[in-house]
N, C-alpha and C positions, 0 to 999 in steps of 0.2 A: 463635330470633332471628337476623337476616341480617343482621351491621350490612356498613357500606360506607360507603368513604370518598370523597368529591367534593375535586376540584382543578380547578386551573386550568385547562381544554380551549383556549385560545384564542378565537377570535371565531364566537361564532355565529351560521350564514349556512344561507340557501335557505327553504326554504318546507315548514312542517308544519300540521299538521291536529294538533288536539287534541280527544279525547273530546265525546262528545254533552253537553249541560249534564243535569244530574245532576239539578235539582229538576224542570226539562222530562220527563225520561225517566220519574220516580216517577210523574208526574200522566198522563201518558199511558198507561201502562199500567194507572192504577187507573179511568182516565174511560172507557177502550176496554174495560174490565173490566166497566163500571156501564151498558155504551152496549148498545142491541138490536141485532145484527147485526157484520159485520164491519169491523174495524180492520185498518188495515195499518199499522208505523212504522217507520223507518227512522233509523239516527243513533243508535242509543237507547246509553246508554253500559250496557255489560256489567259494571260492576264490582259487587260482593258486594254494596252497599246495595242498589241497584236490581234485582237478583236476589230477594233477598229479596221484595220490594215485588210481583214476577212468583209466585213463590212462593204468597206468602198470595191473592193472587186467584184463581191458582189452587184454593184451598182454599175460594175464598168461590164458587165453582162457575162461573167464566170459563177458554173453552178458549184456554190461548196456546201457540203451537209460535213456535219461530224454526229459519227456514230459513238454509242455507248460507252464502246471499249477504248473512248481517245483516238480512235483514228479518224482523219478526215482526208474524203475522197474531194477530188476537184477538179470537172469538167472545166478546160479554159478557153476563153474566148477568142483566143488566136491574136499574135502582133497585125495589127493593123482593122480589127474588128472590133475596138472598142466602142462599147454603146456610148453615147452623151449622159449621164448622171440625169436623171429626173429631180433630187433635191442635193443641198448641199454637204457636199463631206466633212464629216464630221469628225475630226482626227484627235479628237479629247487632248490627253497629254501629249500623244506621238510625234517627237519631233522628224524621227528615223520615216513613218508613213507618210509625213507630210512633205519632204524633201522627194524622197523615192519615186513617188505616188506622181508628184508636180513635173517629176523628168517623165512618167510613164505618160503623160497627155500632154505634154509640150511635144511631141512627135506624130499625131493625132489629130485630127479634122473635128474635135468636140471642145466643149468649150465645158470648165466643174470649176464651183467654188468649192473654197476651204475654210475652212471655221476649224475653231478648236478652244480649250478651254482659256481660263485668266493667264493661266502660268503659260499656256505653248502660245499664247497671242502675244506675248512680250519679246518672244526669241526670234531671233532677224533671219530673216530670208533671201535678203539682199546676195548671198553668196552663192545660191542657188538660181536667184530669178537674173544672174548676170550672164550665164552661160547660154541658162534656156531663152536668153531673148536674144544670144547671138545667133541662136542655130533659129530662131523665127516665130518663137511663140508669141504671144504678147499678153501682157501682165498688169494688174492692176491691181497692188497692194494696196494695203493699210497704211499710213503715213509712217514712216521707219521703218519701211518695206515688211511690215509684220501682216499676219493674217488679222479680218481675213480677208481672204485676195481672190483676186477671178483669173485662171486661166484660160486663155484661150490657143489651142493647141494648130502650129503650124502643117501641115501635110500638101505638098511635101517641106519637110524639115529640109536646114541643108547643115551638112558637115561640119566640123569645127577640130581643130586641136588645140586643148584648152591646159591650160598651166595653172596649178589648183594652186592660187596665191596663199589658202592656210591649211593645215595638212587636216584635212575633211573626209573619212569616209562618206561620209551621207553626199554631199558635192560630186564626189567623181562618182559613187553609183545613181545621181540622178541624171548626168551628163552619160553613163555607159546606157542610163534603161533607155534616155530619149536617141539615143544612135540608134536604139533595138530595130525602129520601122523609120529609120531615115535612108534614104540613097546612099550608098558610098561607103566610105572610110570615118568613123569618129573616131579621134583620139584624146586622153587626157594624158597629161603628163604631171607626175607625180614628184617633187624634188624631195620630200621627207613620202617614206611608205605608209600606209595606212590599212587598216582591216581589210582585207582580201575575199572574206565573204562572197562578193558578190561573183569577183570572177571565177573563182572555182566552184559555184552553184550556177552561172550562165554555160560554163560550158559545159560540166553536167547536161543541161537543162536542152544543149546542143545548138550552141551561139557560139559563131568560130570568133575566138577574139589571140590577137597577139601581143604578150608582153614580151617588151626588151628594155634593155637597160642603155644608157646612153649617157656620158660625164657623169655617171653615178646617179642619175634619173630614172624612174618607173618609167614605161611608155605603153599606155593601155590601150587598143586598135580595138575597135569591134566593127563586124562586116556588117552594114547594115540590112533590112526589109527581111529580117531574120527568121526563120521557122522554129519554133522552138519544139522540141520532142519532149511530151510525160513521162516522168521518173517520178519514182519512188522516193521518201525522203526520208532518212532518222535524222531526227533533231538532237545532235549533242550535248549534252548539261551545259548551259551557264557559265562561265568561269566568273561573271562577274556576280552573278549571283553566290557561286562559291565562295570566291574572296572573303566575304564576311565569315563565312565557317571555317575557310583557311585565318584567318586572322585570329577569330574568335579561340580555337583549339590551342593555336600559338600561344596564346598570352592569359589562359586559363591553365594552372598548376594541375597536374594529373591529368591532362585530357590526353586521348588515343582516338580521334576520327578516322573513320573513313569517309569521304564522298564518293559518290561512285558518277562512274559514265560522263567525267568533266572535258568540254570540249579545250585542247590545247593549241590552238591555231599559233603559230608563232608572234602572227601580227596581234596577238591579245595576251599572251601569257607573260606579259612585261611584271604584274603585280606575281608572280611564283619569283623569278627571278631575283627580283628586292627582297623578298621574305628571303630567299636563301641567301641575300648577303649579309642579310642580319642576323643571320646564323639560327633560321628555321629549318625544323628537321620535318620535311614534308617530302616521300617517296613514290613514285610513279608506280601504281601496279598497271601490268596485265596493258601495256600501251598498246594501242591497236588505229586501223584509221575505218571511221564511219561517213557513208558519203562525200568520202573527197577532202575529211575535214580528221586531222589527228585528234585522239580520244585516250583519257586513263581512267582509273580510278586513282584517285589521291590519298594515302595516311600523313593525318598532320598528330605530329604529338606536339605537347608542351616543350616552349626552348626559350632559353633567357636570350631576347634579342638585346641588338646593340644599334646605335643609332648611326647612320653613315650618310653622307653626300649624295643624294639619287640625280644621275646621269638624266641630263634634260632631254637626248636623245628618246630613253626609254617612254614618255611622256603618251606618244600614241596608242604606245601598244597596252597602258594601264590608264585612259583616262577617266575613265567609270570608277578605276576603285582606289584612286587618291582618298577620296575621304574615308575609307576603310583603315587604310594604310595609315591617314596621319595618328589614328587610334593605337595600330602598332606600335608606332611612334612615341607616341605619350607613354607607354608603357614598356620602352627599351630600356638599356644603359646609354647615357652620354646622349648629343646631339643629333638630329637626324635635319637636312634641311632642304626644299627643295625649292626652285627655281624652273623658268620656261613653263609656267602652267596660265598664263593669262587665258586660256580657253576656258577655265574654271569656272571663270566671272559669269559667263552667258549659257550658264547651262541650266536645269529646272530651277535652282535661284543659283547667287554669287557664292558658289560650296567654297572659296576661302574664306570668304568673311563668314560664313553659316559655320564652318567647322571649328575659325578659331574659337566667334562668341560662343559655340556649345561644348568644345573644350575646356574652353578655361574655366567656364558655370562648372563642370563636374571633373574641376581643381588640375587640370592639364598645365605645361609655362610654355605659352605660344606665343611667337611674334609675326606678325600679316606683314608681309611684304607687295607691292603691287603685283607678281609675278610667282606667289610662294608661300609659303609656311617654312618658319622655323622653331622646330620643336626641343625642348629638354624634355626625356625622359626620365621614368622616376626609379627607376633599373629592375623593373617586376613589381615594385611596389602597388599597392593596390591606387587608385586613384581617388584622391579626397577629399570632394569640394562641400557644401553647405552639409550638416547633419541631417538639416531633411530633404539632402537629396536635391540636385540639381534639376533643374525644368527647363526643358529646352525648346525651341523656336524650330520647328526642322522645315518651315517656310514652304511648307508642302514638295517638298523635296524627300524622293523616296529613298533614296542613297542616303541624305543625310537623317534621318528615321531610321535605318537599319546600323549604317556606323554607329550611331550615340547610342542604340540598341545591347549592342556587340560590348560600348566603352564601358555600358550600365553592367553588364559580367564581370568586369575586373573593378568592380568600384567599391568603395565601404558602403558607402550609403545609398545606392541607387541613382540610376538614372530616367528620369520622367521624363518621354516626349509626348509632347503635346496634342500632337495628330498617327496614328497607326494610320492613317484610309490611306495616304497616298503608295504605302508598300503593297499594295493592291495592283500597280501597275504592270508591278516586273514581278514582282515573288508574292505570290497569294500567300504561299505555305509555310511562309518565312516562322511566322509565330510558331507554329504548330512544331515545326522541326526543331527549333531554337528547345521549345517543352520539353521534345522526344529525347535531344542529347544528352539533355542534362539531367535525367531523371535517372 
């Protein structure tokens, strides 16, 4: 374990770049994977999930090399030419590859296990292996449907219109990849929206799918026994990895950031949103759209937030960077409180109870709700907990590593986490740029 301690650097200033977006990077390598011919991508973030995600394609019989300069080319193996896996996939933390990945061979004549590490064998799978056993795979999980589990992939698959009982991207893109080489018509049907990723890089990738809306429902068709054509990819920045530098600039006195090249999909840009009702001054330069996918560079300066009621609606499109936010939070004026987040609980650990106990260690006034956090703000004030410095649990949880990173900026005394490794997974470069801003 690497712990390290975060303080106050001063104001941070100048202009960074933050990692390629992380759910971008997984689908392009799995679509240039699935696509006849060559891929080029560019941007892709290198960190261990998305390694993995490179990995197993490999295994499903797609050539990918990555050259010097960050780009990686990728000969794919075509929908319906998947090899069988010779050993078993190995999905480390990635919950995003292992959901994906399990729709991409439940459509399929092979049969891959899944492994993955302590933290990704505890998160239930049940939501995904419910679908792909209607359309005819068959499954053989871990006892609490957890990895690791053995698929064995149906061919021919058959059709399904499925009603995503909790609002899941990862779920309806594992139910859109196994329609990719099924006969027919798949549909899901989506009653709250969720990250769109995947369909506007499938039909990029040149998979005719049709959305409509229906009593205020998504309705996602994809035509199946699909041929996918090779494209080109730029990988977007991040937003969620942004968040912390949008947060961080916010609630540090003199700061002037730029991030640059941050992707703004709508189904994700929920966490700008909240910052701007708390009365963040953060401006959109130079907006542009990069593969199919809205793109700015963001200036965040220093703003005295205020703490407000976050609309449980918004909840999809910022679930990755709650924990960032309740940091905003602790350091507004007045109350901020949120509600509808019981997804919180089942994600790399339980990030409400992870955020309240390493908030209030480094002197936050937080109450856990089953479904929330309710935070008093200290109205700018610096945050104050033990003299030497709060130490905190971040339960190998890379989000919550990077939030109590962020909280350790506005604090008197420092804030100590106990493990850096797991920020490894999404943002290798977090430390180093954190250095850069503040120096």
């Amino acid at each position: 374990m690497t712990s390290h301690t975060f303080a106050h650097l001063g104001p941070l200033r100048g202009t960074i770049r933050v990692p390629g977006d992380k759910s971008i990077s997984h689908r392009a390598l799995m679509f240039a994977g699935l696509a006849v011919g060559r891929s080029r991508i560019t941007g892709l973030l290198e960190g261990e999930d998305v390694l993995a995600t490179a990995a197993a394609m490999r295994q499903f019989g797609a050539d990918i090399i990555r050259s010097d300069d960050g780009t990686w080319t990728v000969h794919g193996a075509g929908v319906g030419s998947l090899l069988e896996p010779k050993q078993a996939l190995d999905m480390g933390n990635s919950g995003t590859s292992t959901r994906l990945l399990m729709g991409l061979v439940a459509s399929h004549a092979i049969t891959a296990t899944f492994v993955g590490d302590a933290s990704l064998s505890g998160r239930p799978m049940n939501r995904v292996i419910a679908p792909l056993a209607q359309m005819g795979a068959s499954i053989e999980a871990s006892p609490g449907g957890t990895l690791p589990l053995m698929l064995r992939g149906a061919a021919p698959a058959v059709p399904i219109a499925y009603r995503l009982p909790v609002a899941s991207a990862q779920v309806k893109s594992a139910v859109l990849l196994a329609g990719l080489n099924t006969p027919g018509i798949t549909r899901v049907i989506e009653p709250v929206p969720t990250r769109d990723h995947t369909e506007r890089m499938l039909t990029g990738f040149g998979a005719k799918l049709d959305v409509t809306q229906e009593g205020g429902e998504r309705i996602i068709a994809i035509h199946g026994e699909a041929d996918l054509k090779p494209m080109d990819v730029t990988v977007p920045g991040d937003p969620s990895s942004a968040a912390f530098f949008m947060v961080a600039a916010s609630i540090v006195p003199g700061s002037d950031l730029t991030i640059r090249n941050v992707g703004l999909n709508p189904t994700r840009a929920g966490l700008l949103e909240v910052l701007r009702q708390m009365g963040a001054n953060i401006t959109e330069v130079d907006a542009r759209e990069v593969g199919g996918e809205p793109v700015a560079d963001l200036r965040v300066r220093h703003a005295n937030l205020t703490g407000i009621d976050i609309d449980p609606a918004l909840a999809p499109s910022m679930i990755d960077e709650f924990p960032v936010l309740f940091v905003a939070a602790a350091l507004a004026s007045g109350t901020t409180r949120t509600t509808g987040l019981e997804e919180l609980r089942v994600k790399e650990s339980d990030r409400l109870a992870a955020m309240a106990a390493a908030l209030r260690l480094a002197g936050a006034r937080v109450e856990e709700h089953e479904d929330g956090l309710t935070i008093q703000g200290t109205g700018g004030e610096p945050l104050s907990g033990t003299p030497a410095g709060a130490s905190v649990a971040t339960r190998l949880d890379h989000r919550i590593a990077m939030s109590m990173a962020v909280a350790g900026l506005a604090s008197r005394h420092g804030v100590s986490v106990d493990d850096t490794a797991p920020i490894n997974t999404s943002f290798p470069t977090f430390m180093g740029l954190l250095e850069e801003a503040g120096q």
